[in-house]
N, CA, C and O atoms as CSV, one atom per row, in Angstrom:
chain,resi,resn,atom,element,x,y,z
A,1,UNK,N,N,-14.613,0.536,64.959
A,1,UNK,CA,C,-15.377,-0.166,63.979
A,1,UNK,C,C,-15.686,0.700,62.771
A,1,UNK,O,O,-15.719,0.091,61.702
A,2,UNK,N,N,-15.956,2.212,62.733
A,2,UNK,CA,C,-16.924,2.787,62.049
A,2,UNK,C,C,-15.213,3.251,61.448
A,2,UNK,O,O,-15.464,3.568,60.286
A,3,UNK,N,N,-13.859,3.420,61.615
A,3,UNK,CA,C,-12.448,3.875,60.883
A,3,UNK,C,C,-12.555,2.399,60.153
A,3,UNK,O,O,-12.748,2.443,58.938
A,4,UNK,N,N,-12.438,0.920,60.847
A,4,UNK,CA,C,-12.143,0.249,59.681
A,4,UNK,C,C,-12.902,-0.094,58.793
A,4,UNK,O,O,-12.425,-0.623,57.789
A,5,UNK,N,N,-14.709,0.172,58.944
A,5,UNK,CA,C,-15.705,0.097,57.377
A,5,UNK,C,C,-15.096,1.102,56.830
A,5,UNK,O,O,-14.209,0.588,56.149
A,6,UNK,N,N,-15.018,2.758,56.670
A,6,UNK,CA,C,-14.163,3.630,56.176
A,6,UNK,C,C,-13.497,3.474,55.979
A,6,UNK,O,O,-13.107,4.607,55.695
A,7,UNK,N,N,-12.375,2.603,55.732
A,7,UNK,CA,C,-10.769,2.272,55.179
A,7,UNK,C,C,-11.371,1.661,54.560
A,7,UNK,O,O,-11.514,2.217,53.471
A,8,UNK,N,N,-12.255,0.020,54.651
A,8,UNK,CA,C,-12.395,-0.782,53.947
A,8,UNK,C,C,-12.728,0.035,52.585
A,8,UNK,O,O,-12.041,-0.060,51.569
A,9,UNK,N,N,-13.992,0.930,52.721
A,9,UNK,CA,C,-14.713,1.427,51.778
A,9,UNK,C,C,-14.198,1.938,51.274
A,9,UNK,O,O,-14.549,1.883,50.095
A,10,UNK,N,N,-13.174,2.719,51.492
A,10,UNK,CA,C,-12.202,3.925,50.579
A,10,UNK,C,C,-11.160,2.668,49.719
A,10,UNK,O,O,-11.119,2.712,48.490
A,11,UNK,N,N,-10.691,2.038,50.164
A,11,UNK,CA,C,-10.125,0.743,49.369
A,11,UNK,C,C,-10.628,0.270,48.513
A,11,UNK,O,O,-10.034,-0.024,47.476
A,12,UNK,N,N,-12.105,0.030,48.758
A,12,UNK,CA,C,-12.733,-0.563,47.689
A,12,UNK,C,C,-12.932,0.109,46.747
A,12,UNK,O,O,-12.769,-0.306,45.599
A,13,UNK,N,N,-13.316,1.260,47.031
A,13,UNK,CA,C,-13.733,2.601,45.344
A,13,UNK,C,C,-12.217,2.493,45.106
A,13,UNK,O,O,-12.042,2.277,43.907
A,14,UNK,N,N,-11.017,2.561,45.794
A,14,UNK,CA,C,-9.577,2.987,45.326
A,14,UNK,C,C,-9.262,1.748,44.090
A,14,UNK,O,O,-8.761,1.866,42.972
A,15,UNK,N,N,-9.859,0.376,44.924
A,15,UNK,CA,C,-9.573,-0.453,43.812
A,15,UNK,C,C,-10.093,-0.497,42.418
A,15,UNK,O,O,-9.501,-0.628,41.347
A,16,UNK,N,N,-11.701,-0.314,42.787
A,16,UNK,CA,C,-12.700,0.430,41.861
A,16,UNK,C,C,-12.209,1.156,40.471
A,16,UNK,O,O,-12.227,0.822,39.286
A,17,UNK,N,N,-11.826,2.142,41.090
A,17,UNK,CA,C,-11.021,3.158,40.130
A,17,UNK,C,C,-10.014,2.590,39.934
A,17,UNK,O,O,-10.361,2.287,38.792
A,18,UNK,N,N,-8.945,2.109,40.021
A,18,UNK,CA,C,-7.669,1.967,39.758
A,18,UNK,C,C,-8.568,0.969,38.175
A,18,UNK,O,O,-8.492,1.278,36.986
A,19,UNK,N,N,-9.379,-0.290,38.841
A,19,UNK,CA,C,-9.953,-1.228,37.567
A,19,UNK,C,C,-10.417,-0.424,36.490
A,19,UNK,O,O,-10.015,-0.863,35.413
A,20,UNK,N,N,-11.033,0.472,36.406
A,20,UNK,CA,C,-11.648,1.203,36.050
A,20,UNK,C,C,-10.391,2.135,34.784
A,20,UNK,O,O,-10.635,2.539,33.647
A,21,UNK,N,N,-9.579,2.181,35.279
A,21,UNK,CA,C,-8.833,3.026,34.872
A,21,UNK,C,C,-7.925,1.956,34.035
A,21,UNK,O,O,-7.447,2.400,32.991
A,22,UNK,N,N,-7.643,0.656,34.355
A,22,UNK,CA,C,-6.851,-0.593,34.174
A,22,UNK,C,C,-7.830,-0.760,32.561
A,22,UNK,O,O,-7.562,-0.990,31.382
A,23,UNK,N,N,-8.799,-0.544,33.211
A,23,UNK,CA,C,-9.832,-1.258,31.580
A,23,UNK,C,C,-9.734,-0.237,30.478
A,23,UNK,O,O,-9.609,-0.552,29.295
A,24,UNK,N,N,-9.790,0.853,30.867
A,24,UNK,CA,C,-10.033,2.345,29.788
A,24,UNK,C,C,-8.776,2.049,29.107
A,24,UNK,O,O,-8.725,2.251,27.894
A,25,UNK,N,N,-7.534,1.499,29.858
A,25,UNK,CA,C,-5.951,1.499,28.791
A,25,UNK,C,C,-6.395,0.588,28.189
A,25,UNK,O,O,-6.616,0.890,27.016
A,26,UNK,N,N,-6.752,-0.886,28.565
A,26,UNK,CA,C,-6.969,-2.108,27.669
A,26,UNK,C,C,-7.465,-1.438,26.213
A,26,UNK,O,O,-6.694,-1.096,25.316
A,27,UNK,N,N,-8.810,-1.337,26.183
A,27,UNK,CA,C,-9.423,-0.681,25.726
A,27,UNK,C,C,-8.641,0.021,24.762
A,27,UNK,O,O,-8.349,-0.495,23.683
A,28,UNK,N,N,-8.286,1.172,25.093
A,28,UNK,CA,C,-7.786,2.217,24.133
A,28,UNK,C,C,-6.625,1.594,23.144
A,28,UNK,O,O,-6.538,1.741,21.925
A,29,UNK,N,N,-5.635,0.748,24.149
A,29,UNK,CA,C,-4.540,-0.366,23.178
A,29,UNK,C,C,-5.273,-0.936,22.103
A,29,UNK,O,O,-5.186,-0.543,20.940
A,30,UNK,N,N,-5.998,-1.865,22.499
A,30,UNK,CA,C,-6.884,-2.643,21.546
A,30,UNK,C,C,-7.103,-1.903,20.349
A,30,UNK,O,O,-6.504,-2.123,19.297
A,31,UNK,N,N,-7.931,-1.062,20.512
A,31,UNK,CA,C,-8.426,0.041,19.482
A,31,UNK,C,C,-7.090,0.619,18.872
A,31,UNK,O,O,-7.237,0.550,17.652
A,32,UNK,N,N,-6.025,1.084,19.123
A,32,UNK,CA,C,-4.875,1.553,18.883
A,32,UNK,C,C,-4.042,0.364,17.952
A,32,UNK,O,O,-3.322,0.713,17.017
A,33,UNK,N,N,-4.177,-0.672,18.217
A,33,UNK,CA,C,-3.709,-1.938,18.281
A,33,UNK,C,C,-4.454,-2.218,16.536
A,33,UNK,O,O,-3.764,-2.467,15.547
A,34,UNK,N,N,-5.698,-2.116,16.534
A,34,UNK,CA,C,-6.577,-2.462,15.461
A,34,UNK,C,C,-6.328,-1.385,14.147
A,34,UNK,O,O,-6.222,-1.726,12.969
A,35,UNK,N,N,-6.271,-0.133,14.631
A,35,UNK,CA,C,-5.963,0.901,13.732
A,35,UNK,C,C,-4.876,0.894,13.134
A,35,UNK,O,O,-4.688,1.528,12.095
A,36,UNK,N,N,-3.812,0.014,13.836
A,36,UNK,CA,C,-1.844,-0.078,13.136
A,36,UNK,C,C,-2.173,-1.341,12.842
A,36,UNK,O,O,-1.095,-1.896,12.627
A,37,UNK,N,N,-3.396,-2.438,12.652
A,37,UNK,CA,C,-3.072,-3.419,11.573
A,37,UNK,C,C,-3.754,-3.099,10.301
A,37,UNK,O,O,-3.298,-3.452,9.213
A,38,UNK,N,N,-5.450,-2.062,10.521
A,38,UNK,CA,C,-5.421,-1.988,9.454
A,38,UNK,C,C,-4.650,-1.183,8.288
A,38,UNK,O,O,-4.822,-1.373,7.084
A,39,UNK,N,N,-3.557,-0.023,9.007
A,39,UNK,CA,C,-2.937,0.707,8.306
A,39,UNK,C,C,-1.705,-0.403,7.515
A,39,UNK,O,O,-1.452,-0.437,6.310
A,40,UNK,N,N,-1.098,-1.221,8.572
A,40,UNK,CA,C,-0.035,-2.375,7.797
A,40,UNK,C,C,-0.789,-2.804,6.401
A,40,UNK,O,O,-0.182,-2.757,5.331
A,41,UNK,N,N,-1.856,-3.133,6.473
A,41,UNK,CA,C,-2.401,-4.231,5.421
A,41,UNK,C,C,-2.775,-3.177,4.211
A,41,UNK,O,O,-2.681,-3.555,3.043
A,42,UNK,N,N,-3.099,-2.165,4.456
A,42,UNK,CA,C,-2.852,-0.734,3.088
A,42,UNK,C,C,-1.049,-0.456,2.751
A,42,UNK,O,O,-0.566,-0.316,1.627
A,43,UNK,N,N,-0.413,-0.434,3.855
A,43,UNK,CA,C,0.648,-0.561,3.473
A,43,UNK,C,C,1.579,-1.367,2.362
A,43,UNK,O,O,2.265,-0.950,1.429
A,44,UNK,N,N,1.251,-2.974,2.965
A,44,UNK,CA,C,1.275,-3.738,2.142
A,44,UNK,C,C,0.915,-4.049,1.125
A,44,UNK,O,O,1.532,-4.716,0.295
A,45,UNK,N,N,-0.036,-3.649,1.058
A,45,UNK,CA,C,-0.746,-3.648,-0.338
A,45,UNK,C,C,-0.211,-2.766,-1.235
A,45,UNK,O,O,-0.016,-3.249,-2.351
A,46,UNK,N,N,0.081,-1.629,-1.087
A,46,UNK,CA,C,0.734,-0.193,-1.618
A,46,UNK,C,C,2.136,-0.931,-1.858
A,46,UNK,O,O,2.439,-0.975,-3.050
A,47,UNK,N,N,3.087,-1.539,-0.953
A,47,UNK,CA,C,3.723,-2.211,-1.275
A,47,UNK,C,C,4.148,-3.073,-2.483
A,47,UNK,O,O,5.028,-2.848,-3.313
A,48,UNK,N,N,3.135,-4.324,-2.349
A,48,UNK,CA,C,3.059,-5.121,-3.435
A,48,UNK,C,C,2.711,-4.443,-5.038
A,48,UNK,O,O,2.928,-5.064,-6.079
A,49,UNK,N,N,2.120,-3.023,-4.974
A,49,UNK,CA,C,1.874,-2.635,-6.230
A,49,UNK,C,C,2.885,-1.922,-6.462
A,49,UNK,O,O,2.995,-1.858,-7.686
A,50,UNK,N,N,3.825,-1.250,-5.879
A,50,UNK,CA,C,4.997,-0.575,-5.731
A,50,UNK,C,C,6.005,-1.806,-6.658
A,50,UNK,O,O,6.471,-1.898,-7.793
A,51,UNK,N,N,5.997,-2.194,-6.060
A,51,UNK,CA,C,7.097,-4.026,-6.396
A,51,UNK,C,C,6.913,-4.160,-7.653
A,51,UNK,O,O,7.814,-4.146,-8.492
A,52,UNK,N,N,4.999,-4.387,-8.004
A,52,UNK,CA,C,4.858,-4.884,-9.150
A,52,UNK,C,C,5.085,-3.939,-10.423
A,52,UNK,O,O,5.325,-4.432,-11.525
A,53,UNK,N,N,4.998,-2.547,-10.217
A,53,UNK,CA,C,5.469,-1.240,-11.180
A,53,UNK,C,C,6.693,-1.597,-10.948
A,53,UNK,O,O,6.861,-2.364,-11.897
A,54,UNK,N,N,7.642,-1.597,-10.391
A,54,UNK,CA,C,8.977,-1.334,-10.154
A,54,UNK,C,C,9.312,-2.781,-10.952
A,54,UNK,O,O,9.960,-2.383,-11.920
A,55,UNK,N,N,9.204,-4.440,-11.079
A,55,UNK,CA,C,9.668,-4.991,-12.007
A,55,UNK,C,C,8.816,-4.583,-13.658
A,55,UNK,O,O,9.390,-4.777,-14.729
A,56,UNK,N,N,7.823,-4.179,-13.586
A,56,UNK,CA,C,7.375,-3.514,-14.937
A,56,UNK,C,C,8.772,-2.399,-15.373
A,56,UNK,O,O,9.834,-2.724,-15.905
A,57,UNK,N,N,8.564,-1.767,-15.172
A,57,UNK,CA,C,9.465,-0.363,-14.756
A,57,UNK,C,C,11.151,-1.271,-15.408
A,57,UNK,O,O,11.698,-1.208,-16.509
A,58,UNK,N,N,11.474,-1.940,-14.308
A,58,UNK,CA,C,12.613,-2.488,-14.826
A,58,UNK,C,C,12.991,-3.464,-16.221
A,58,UNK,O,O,14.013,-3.605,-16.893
A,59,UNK,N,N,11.690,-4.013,-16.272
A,59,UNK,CA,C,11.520,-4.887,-17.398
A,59,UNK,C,C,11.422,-3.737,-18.857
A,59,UNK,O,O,12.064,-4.053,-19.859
A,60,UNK,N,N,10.897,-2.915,-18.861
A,60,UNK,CA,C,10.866,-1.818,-19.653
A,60,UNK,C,C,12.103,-1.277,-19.965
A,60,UNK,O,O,12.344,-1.143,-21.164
A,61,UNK,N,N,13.138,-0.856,-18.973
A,61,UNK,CA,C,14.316,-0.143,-19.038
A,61,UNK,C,C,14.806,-1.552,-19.741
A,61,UNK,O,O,14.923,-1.373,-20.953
A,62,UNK,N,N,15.015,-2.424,-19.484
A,62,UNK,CA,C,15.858,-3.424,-20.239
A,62,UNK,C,C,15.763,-3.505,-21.534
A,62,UNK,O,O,16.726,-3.558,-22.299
A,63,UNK,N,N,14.515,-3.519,-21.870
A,63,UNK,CA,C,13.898,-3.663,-23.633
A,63,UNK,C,C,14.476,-2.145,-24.343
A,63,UNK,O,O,15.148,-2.036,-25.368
A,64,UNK,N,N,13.928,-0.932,-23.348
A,64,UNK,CA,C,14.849,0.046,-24.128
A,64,UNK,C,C,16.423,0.053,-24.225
A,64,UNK,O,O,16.841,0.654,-25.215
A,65,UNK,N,N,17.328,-0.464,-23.443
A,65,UNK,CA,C,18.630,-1.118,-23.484
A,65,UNK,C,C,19.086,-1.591,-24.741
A,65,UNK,O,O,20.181,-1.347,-25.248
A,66,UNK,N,N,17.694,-2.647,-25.455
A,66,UNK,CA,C,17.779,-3.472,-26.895
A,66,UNK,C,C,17.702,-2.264,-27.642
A,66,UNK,O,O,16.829,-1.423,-27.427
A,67,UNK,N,N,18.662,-2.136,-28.589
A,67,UNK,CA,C,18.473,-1.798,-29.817
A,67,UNK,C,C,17.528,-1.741,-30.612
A,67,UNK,O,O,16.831,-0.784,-30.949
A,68,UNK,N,N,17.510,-3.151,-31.010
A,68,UNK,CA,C,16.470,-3.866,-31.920
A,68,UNK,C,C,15.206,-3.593,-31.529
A,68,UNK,O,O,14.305,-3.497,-32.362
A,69,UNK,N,N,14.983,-3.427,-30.138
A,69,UNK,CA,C,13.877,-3.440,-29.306
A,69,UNK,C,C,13.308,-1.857,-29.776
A,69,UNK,O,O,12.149,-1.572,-30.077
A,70,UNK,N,N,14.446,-0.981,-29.740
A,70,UNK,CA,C,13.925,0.303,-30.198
A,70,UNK,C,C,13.515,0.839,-31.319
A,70,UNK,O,O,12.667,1.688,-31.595
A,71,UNK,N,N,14.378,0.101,-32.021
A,71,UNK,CA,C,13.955,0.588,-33.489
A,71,UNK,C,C,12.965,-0.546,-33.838
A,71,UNK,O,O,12.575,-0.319,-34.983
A,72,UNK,N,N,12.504,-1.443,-33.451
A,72,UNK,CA,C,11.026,-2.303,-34.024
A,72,UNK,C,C,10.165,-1.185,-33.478
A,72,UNK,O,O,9.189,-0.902,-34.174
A,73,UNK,N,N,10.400,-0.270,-31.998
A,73,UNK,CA,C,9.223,0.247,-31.513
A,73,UNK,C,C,9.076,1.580,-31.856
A,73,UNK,O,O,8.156,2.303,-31.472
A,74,UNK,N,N,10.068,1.927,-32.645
A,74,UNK,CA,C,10.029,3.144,-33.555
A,74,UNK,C,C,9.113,2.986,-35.136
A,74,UNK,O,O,8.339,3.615,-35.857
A,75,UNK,N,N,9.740,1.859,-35.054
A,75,UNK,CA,C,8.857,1.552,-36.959
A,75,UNK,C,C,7.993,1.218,-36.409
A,75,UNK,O,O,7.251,2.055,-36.923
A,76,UNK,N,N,7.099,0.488,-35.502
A,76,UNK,CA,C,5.657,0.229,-35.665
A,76,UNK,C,C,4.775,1.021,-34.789
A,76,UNK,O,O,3.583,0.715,-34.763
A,77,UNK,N,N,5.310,2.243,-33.887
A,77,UNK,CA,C,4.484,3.065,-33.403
A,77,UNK,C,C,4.294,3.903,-33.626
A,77,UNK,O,O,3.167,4.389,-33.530
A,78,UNK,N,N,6.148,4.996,-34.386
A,78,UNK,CA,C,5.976,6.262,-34.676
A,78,UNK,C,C,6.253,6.187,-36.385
A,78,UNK,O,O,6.675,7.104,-37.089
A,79,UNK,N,N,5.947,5.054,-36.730
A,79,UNK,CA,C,5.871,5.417,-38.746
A,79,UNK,C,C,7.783,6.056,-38.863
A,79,UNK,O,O,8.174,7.115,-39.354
A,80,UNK,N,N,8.444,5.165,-38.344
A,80,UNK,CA,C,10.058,5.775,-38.749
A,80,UNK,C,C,9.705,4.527,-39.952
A,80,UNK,O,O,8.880,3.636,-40.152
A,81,UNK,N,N,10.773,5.055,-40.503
A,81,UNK,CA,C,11.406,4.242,-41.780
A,81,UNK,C,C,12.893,3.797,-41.997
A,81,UNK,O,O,13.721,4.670,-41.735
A,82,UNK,N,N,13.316,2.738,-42.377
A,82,UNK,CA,C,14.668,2.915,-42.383
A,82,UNK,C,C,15.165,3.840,-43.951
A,82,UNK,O,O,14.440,4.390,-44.780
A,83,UNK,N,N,16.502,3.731,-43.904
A,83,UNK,CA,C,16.561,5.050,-45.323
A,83,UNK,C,C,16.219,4.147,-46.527
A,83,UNK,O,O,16.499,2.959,-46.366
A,84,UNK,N,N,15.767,4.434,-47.489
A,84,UNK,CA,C,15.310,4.452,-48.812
A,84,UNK,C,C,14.083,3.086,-48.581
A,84,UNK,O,O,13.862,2.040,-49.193
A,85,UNK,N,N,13.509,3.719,-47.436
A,85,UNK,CA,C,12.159,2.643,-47.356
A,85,UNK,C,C,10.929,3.445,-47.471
A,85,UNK,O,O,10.869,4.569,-46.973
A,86,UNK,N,N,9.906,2.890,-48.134
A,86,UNK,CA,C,9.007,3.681,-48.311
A,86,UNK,C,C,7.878,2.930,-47.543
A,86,UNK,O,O,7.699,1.712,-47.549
A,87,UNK,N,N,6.947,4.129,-46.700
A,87,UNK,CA,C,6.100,3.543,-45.758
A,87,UNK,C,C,4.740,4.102,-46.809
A,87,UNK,O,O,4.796,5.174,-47.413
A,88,UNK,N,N,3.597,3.194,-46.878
A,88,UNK,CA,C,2.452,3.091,-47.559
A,88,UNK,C,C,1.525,2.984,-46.727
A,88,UNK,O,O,1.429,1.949,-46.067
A,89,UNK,N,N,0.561,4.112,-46.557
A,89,UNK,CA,C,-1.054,3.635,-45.097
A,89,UNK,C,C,-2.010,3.253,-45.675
A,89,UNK,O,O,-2.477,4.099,-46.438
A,90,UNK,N,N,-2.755,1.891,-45.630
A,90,UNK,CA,C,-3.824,1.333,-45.806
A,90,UNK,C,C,-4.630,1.595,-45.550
A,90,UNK,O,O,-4.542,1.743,-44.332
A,91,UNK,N,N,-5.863,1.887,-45.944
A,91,UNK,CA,C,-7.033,2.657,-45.104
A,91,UNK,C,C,-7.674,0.732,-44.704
A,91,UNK,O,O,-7.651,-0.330,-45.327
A,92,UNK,N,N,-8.232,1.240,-43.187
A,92,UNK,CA,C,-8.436,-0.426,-42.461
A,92,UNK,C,C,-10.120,-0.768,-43.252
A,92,UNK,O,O,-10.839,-0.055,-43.951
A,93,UNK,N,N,-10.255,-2.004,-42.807
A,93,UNK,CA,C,-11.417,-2.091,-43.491
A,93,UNK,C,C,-12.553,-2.339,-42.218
A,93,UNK,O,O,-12.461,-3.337,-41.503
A,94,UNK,N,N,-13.537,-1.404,-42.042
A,94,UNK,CA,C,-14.173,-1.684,-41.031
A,94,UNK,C,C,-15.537,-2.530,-41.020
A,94,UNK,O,O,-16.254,-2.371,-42.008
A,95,UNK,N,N,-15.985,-3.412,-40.018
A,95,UNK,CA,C,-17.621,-3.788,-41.425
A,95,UNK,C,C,-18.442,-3.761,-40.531
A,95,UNK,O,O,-19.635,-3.931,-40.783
């Protein structure tokens, strides 16, 4: 009688622990689990701004491609002139 309460009992803590040990993985996944979605959703995000520079970026290289595109952005940013043009500065009027 007194070997099979002792088996029983050692079974029961064995199961005990084994649960015990079953829950601590749950657990730790979960948490593990939570930490790789919030890293995806920074990802993504880093992503989408990546994307959105990169068609800026490309949209830019195209306009410098234009000619026309360059030399309008030469005469109205860096004061070029074409030859025998004369550039005149207005003083602005502030009020």
């Amino acid at each position: 009688m007194k070997s099979k309460s002792l088996i029983r009992n050692g079974m029961i803590i064995m199961f005990f622990v084994i649960g015990i040990l079953l829950l601590v993985n749950v657990v730790e996944n979960v948490n593990r689990s939570s930490i790789l979605k919030n890293e995806l959703k920074q990802y993504q995000t880093e992503l989408e701004n990546l994307k959105a520079e990169n068609t800026s970026l490309s949209s830019e290289i195209s306009k410098l491609n234009d000619v026309n595109y360059v030399e309008s952005y030469a005469r109205a940013n860096l004061m070029l002139s074409k030859e025998d043009e004369k550039i005149f500065y207005l003083p602005s009027i502030d009020k």
